[in-house]
N, C-alpha and C positions, 0 to 999 in steps of 0.2 A: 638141880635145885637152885644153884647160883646162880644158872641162866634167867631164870623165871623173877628171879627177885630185882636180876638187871634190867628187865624189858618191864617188870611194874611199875620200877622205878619212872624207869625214860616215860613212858603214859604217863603219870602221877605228874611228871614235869612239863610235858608237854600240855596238859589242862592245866595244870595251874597258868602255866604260859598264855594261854589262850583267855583266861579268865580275866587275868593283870590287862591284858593287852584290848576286850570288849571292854573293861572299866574306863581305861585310860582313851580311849575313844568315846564313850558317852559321854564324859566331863569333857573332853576337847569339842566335841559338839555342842553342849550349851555351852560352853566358854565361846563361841564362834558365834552362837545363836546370837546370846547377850551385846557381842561385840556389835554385831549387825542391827541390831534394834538401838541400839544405841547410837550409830552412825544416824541412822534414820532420822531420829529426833536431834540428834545436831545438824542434820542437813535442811530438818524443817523448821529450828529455830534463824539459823543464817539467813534461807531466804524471808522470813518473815521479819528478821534487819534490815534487811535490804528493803525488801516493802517499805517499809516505814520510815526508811530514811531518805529515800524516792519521795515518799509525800511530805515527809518535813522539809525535804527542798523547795516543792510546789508550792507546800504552802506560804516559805519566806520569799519566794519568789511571786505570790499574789497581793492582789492590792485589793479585791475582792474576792467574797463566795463564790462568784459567778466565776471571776477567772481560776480559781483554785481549779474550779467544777471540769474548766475548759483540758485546763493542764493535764488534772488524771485522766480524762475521758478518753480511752482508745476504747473505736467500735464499739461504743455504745454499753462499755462495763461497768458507769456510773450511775448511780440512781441519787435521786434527793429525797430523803425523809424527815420528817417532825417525827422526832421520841422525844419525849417530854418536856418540851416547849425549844428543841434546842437544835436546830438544822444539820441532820448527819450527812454526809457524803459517803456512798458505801460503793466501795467499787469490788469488785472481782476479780478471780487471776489462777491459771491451772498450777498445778503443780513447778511447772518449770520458769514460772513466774509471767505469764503470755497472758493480758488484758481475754476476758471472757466474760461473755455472759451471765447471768444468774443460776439459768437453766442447766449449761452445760457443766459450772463448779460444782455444782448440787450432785450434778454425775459423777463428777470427780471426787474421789476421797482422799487423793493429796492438794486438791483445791487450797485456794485461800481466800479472806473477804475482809477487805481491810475498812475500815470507820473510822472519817477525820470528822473532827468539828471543825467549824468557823467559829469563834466569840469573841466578837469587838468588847472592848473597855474603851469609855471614852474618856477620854484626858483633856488638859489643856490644851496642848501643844499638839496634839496627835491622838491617835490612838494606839491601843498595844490591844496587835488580836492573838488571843490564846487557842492553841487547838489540840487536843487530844487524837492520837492515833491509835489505835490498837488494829490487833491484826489478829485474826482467828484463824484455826483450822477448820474448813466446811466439817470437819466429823468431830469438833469440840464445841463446847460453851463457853469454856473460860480460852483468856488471849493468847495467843500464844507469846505474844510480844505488845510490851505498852509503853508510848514515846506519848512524852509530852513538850511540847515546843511553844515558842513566841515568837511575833514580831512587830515591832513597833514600825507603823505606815504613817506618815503625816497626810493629813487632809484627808481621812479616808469620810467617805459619804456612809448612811449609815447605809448599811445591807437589809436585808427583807429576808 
């Protein structure tokens, strides 16, 4: 009879063991999940800094639209748009940040699609052109990152 009640026992210990032990592994697996979703959107807010501050360099570094236009344009990833009276530059870019197409970021769901402005103010002395950056995720609407920059150009002509 003593036998019987020591091998219940050792069972009874052994499932519970095994119970503690599948628990402690499902939370260690969302804790891993979470970890790694997380990594994700910090790896895709940095390179969309990066983005951005690539084109706020371009931008301080132009003296026109047109040269801005010049600067980002690898292989043909730049487009020129009128949204609401106001000339965007929209360029493209895969996940690992590589000048791309339209077509092919659209494939991509770690894509990105960066939008500078050009806006001259005209001054006395010069002008100061203001330009907005933002950068999206191809699988989002809102930015993922948004820079706003300046640069005061003397003698600029007016742009078109």
């Amino acid at each position: 009879m003593k036998r019987e009640r020591t091998m219940t026992a050792f069972y009874l210990e052994t499932v519970l063991m095994v119970i503690i032990f599948v628990l402690v592994i499902a939370i260690l697996s969302q804790v891993f999940g979470l970890a790694k979703a997380q990594s994700n959107e910090a790896q895709q807010l940095t390179n969309a800094v990066c983005l951005a501050q690539n084109a706020a360099e371009a931008a301080a570094a132009s003296d026109s639209e047109k040269e801005l236009l010049q600067l980002l344009d690898e292989d043909g990833n730049v487009q020129l748009q009128k949204l609401d009276g106001i000339n965007v530059l929209t360029a493209y870019y895969d996940g690992d940040m590589h000048p791309v197409t339209e077509e092919a970021a659209a494939a991509d769901a770690s894509a990105f699609r960066l939008e500078a402005t050009w806006e001259p103010q005209k001054g006395e002395k010069g002008d100061f052109v203001g330009s907005d950056i933002k950068v999206y995720s191809m699988t989002g609407d809102a930015p993922v990152y948004t820079l706003s920059t300046g640069v005061y150009v003397r003698g600029q002509e007016e742009t078109q």
